[in-house]
C-alpha positions as CSV (number, residue, x, y, z in Angstrom):
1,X,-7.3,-139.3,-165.2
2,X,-6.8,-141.5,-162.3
3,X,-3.4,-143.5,-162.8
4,X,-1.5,-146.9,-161.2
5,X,1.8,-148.4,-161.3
6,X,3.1,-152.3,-160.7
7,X,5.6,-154.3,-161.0
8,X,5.3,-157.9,-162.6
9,X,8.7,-160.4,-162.0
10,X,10.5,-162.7,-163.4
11,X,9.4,-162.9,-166.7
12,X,9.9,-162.0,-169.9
13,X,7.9,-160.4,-172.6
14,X,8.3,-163.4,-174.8
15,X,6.4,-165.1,-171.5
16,X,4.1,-162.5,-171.0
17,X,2.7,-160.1,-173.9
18,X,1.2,-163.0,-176.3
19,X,-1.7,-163.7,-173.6
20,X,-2.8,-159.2,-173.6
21,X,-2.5,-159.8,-177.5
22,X,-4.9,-162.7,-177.3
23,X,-7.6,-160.6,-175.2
24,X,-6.9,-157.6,-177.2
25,X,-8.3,-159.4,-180.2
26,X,-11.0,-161.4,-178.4
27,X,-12.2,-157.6,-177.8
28,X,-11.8,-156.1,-180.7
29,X,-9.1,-153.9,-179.1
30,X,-6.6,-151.3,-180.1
31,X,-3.1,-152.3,-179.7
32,X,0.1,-150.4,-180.1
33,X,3.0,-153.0,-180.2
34,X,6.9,-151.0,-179.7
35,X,10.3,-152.3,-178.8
36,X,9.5,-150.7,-175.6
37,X,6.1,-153.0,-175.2
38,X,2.7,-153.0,-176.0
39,X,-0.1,-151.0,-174.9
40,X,-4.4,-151.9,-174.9
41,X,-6.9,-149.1,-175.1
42,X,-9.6,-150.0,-173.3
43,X,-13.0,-148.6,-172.9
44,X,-12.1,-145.4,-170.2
45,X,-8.6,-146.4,-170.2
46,X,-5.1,-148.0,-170.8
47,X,-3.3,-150.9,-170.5
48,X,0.8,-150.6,-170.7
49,X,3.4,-153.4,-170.7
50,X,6.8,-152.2,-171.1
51,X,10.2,-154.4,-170.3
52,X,11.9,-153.6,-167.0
53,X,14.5,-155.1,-164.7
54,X,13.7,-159.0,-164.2
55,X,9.8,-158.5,-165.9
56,X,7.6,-155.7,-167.3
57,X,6.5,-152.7,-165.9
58,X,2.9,-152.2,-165.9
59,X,1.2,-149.0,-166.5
60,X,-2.8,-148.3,-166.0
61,X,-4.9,-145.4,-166.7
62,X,-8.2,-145.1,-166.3
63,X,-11.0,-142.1,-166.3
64,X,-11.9,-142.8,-162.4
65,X,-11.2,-145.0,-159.6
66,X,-13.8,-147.2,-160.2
67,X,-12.5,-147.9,-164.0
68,X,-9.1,-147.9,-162.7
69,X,-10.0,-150.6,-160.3
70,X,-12.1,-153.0,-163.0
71,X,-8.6,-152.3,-164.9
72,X,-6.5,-153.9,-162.1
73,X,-9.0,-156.7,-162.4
74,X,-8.8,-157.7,-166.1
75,X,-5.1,-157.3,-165.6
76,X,-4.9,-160.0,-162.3
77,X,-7.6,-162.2,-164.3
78,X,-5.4,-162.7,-167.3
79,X,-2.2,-163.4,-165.1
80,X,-3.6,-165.8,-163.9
81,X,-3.7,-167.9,-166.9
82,X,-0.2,-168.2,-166.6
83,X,1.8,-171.2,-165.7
84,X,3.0,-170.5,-163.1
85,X,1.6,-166.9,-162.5
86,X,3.9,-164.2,-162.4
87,X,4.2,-162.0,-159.0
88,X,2.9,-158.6,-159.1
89,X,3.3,-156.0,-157.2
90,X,1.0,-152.6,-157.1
91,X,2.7,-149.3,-156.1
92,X,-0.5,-149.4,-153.8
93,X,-3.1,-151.0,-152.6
94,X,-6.0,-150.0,-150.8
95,X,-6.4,-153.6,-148.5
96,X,-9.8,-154.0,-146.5
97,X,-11.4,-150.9,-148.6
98,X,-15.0,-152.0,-150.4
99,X,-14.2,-152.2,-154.3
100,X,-14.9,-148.9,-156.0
101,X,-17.0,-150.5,-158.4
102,X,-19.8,-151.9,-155.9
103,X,-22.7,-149.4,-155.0
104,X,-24.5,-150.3,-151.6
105,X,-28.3,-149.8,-151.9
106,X,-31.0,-150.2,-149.6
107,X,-34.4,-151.3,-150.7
108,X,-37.1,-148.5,-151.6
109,X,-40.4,-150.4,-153.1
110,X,-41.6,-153.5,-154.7
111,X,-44.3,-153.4,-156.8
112,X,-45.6,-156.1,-158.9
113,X,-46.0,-154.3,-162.2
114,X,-47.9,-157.5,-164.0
115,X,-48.7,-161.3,-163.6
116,X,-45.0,-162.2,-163.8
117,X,-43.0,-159.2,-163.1
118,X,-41.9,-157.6,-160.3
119,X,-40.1,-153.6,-160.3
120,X,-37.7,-153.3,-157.4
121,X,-36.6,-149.7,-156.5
122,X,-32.9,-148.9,-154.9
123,X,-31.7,-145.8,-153.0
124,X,-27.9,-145.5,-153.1
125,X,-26.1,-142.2,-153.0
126,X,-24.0,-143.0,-156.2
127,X,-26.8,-143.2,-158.4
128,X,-25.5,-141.1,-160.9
129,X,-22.9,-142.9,-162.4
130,X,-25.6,-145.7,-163.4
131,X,-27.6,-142.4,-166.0
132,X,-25.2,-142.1,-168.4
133,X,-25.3,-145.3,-170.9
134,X,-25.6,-147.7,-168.0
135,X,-27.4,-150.6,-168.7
136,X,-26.7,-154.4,-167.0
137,X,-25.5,-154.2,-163.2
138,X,-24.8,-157.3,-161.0
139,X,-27.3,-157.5,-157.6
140,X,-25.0,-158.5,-154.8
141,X,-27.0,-160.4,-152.6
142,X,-27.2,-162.9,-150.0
143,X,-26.8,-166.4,-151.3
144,X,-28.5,-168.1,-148.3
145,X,-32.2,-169.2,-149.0
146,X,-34.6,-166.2,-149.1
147,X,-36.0,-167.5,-146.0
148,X,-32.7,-167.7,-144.3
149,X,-31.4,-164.3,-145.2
150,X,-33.6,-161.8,-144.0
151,X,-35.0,-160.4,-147.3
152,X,-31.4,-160.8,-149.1
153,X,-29.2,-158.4,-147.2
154,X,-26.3,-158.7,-147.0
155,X,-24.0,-159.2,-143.5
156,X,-20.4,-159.1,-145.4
157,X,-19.1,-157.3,-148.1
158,X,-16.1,-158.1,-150.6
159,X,-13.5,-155.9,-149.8
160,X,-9.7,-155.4,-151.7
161,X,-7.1,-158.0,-150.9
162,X,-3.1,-157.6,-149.7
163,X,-2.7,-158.3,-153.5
164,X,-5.6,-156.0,-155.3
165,X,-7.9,-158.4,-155.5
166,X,-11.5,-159.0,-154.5
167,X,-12.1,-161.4,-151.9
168,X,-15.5,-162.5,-151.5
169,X,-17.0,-163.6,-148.5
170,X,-17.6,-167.3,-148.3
171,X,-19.4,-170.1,-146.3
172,X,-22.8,-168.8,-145.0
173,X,-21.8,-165.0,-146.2
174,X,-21.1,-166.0,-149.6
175,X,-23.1,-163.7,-152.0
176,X,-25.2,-164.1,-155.0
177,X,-24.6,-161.8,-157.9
178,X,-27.0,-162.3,-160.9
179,X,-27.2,-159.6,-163.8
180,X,-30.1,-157.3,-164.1
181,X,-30.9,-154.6,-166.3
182,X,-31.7,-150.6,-165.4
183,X,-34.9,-149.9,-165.9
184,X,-35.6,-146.4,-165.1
185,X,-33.3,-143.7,-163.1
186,X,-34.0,-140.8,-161.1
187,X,-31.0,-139.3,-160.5
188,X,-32.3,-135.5,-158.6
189,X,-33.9,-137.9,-156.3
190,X,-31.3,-140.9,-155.8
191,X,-33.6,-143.7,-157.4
192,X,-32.6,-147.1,-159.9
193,X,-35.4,-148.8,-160.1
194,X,-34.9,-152.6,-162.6
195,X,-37.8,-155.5,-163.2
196,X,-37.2,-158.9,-162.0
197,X,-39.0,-161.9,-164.9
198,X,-40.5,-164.0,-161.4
199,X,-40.5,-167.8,-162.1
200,X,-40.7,-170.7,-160.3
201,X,-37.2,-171.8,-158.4
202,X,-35.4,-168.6,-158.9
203,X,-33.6,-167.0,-156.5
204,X,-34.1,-163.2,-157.0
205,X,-37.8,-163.6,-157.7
206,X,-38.4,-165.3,-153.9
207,X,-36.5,-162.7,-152.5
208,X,-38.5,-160.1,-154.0
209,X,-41.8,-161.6,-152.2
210,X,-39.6,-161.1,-148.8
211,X,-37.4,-158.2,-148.9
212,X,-39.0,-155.1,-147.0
213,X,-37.6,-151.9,-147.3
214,X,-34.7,-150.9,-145.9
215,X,-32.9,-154.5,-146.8
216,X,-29.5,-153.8,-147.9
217,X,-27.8,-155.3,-151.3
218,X,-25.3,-154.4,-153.2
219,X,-25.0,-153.3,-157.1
220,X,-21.6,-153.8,-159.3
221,X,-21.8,-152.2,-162.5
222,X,-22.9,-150.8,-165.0
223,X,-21.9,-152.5,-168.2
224,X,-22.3,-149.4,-171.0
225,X,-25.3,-149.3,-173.5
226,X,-23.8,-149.5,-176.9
227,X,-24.7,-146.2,-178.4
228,X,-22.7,-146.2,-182.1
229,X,-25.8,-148.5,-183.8
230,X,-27.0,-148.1,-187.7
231,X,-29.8,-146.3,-189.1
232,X,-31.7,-149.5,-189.5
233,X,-31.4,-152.0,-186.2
234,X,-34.0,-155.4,-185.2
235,X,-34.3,-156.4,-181.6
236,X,-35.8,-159.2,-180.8
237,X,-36.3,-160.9,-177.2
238,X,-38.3,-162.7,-174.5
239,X,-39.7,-162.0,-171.3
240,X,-36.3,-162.2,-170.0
241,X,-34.6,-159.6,-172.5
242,X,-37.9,-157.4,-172.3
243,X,-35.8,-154.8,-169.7
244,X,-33.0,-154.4,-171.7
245,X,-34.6,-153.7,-175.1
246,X,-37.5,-151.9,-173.6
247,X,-33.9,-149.3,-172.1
248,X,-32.7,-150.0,-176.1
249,X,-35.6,-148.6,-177.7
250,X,-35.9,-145.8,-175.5
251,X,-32.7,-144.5,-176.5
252,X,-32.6,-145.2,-180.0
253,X,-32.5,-142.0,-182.1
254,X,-35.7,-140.3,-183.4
255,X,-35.1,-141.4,-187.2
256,X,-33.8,-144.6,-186.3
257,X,-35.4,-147.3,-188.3
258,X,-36.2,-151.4,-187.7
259,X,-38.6,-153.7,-186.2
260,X,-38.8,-155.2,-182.0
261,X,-39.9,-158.4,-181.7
262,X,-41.2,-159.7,-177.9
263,X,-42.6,-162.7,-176.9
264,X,-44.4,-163.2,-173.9
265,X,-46.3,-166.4,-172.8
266,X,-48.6,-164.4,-170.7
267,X,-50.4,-161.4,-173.0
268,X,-50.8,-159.6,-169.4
269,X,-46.9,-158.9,-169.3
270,X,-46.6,-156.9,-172.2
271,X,-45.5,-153.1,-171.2
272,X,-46.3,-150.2,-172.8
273,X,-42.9,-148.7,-174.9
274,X,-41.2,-145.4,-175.8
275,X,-40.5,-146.8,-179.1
276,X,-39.2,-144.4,-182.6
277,X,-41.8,-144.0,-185.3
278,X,-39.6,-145.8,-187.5
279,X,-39.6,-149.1,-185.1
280,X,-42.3,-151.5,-185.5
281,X,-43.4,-153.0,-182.4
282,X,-44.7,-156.7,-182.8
283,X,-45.7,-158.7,-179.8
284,X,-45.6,-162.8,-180.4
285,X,-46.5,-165.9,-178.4
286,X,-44.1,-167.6,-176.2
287,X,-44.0,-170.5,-177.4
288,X,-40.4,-172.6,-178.2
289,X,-39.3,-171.7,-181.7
290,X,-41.4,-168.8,-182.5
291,X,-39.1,-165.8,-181.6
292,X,-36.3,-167.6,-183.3
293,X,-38.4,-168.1,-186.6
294,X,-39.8,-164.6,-186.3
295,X,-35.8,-163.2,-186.7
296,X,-35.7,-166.0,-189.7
297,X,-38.7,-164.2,-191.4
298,X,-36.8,-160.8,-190.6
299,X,-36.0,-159.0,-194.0
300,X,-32.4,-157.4,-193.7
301,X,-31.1,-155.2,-195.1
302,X,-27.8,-155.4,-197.0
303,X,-25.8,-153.3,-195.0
304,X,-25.6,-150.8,-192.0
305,X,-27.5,-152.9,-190.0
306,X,-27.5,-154.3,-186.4
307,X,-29.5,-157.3,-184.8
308,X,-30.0,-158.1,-180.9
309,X,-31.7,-161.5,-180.1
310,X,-31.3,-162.5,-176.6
311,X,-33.5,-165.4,-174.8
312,X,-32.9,-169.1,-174.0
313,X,-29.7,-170.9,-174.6
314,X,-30.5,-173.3,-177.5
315,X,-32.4,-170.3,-179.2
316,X,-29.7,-167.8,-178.8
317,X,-27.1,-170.4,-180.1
318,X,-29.1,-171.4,-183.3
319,X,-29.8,-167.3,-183.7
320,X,-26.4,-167.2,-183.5
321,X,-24.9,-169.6,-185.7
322,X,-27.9,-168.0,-188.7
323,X,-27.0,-164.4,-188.4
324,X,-23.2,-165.2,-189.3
325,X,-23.2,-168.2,-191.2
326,X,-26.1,-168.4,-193.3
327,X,-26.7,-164.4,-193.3
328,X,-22.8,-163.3,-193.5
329,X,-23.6,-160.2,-191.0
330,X,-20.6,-159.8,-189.1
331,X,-19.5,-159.7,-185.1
332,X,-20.3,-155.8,-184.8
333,X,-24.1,-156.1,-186.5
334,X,-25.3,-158.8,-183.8
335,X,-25.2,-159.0,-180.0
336,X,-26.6,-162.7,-179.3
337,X,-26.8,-163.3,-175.5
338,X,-28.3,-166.1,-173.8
339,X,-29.9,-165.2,-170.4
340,X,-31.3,-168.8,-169.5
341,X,-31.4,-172.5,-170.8
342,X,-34.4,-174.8,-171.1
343,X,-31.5,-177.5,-169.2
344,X,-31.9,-175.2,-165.8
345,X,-34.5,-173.8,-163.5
346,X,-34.5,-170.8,-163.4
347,X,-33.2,-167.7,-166.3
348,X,-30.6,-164.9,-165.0
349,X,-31.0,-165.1,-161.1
């Protein structure tokens, strides 16, 4: 267990404990509320608060550096909602160090896989900590124009501020970080390889039609792949979300039960799927409105069930609004995520 002290001043817990309260329950988090302070369990680690000298005393714990670090981060990002924001003050500080949680990768292969998608493969020593129940990472990236940018690598990389922080580079350096998902991992041989959903305008799909190997990007992540799902789960998606459940569905328990529901406006894009016996596979047209009816059609069941519908904005809203309001299944049976909008050019990159 990897541990941190700080210091916040001059202010009190009146001042400062309601905002940790608010983001515990956006989360879903456990609390632990004493005269002494309050205290946040966290996925991998622990938030304390207790009252000392002129402010609080601030107490983090954390399985590894890396979650340590991404700890020190939710606790700077939620001072600074503050008016004014308090002063902190880490016991120390590693300034000028890359941030534990970013991975630097150099670029294996790129092979386009079908009409519209391209599979990108990335060597990086830390692979390993991306196999167990990784599943969206950022791509750190130039954010210069694919021509301008010599494939996408990158010439300057964040590194940890005088105050804990990440600075990121800016003007011509600056970096692009859209989220991708793991599509297949080799960790004896120190391989990630993800899928990139090429369209026109996006930035991640003309960079795969110039990076060579060798370019270097970078990779923050993973975000964890929720494991503690139902007997009975629907997952439902376009071309965009077709990574993540295809990485859902290939972890799902033998006896799970359900139904996946793709769309895909070309036919030629559809993948072939690990998929339980239980899980019936449907593929649909992608045209507006028919993946959001198709989860409309979906029979539920009454209870111990768990829907994922992720695709464009308006869609994922609307999916949104029906699972809870008209259906009554609650904020643990969905995860509703919108990775593009019909208002922009362009989906995730």
């Amino acid at each position: 267990m990897q541990l941190i002290h700080a210091q916040i001043h001059n202010v009190t817990p009146a001042e400062i404990l309601p905002t940790f309260t608010e983001f515990a329950e956006m989360l879903d988090l456990e609390v632990e509320t004493s005269a002494e302070g309050l205290a946040l369990q966290v996925s991998g680690g622990r938030i304390g608060l207790t009252p000392a000298g002129n402010g609080l005393a601030l107490r983090l714990e954390a399985e590894s550096d890396r979650r340590l670090y991404l700890l020190q981060q939710m606790v700077l990002n939620r001072l600074d909602r503050m008016n004014p924001v308090p002063r902190l003050d880490w016991e120390r500080v590693d300034a000028g160090a890359l941030p534990p949680n970013l991975s630097i990768a150099t670029v294996e292969a790129m092979q386009r896989i079908s009409p519209n998608f391209t599979r990108v493969r990335l060597r990086f020593p830390d692979v390993a900590r991306y196999a167990e129940d990784g599943l969206h990472f950022r791509l750190v990236l130039s954010a210069l124009p694919p021509d301008q940018a010599q494939g996408g690598s990158v010439s300057t990389w964040p590194v940890i501020d005088a105050r804990g922080r990440t600075r990121w580079p800016e003007g011509a350096a600056a970096l692009h970080r859209p989220v991708y998902t793991l599509r297949q991992i080799d960790v004896a041989a120190g391989w990630m390889e993800f899928d990139v959903f090429l369209h026109a305008g996006g930035r991640v799909s003309a960079w795969t039609e110039r990076a060579r190997p060798g370019d270097r990007v970078g990779l923050m992540g993973p975000t964890t792949l929720k494991r503690d799902l139902p007997d009975w789960v629907a997952f439902l998606g376009d071309e965009t979300a077709l990574p993540a459940i295809a990485l859902y569905l290939r972890n799902l328990p033998a006896g799970t039960r359900g139904q996946a529901i793709l769309s895909c406006a070309d036919p030629a894009d559809r993948q072939a799927l690990e998929v339980p016996p239980g899980i019936a596979l449907t593929w649909v047209d992608g045209s507006p409105g028919t993946l959001l009816a198709a989860l409309k059609a979906l029979p539920l069941p009454p209870a111990d069930r768990f829907v994922y519908f992720a695709a464009e904005r308006a869609d994922a809203e609307e999916a949104r609004r029906w699972l809870r309001e008209d259906r009554g299944l609650t904020k643990s049976e969905t995860n509703v995520t919108a990775f593009w909008s019909r208002d922009e050019d362009g989906s995730e990159d």
